[in-house]
C-alpha positions as CSV (number, residue, x, y, z in Angstrom):
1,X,0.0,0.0,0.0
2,X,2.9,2.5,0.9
3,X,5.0,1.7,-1.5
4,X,2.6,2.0,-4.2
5,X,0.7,4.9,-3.4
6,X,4.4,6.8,-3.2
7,X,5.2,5.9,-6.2
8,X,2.1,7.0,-7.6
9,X,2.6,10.2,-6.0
10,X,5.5,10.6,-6.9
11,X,4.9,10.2,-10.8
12,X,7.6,7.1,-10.5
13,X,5.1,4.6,-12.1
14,X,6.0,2.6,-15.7
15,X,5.4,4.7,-18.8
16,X,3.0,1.7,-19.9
17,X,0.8,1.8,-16.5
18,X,-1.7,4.5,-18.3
19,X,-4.6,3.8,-15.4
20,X,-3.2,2.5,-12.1
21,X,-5.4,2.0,-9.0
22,X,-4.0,2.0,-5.8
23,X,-6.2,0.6,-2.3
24,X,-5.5,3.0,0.3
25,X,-7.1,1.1,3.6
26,X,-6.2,0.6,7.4
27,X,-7.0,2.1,11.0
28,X,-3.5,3.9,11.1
29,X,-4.2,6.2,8.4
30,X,-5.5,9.6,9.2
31,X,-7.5,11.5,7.1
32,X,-6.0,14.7,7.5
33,X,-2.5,13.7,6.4
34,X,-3.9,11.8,3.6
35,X,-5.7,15.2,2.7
36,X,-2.5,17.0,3.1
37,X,-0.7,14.5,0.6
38,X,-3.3,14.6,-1.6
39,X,-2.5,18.3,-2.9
């Protein structure tokens, strides 16, 4: 899950992966820091 929503973030992905989808889940997430990475 980290790993792959970093690299997503981080425009790090294959030039073939046109449409990736990435399962962000779990009770230690909070919802303000994912807001924050979002932007």
């Amino acid at each position: 899950g980290a790993v792959a929503l970093a690299a997503a973030l981080a425009d790090q992905l294959p030039a073939e992966c046109q449409r990736v989808g990435v399962v962000i889940s779990g009770g230690n997430l909070d919802p303000a820091l994912l807001a924050q990475l979002w932007e």
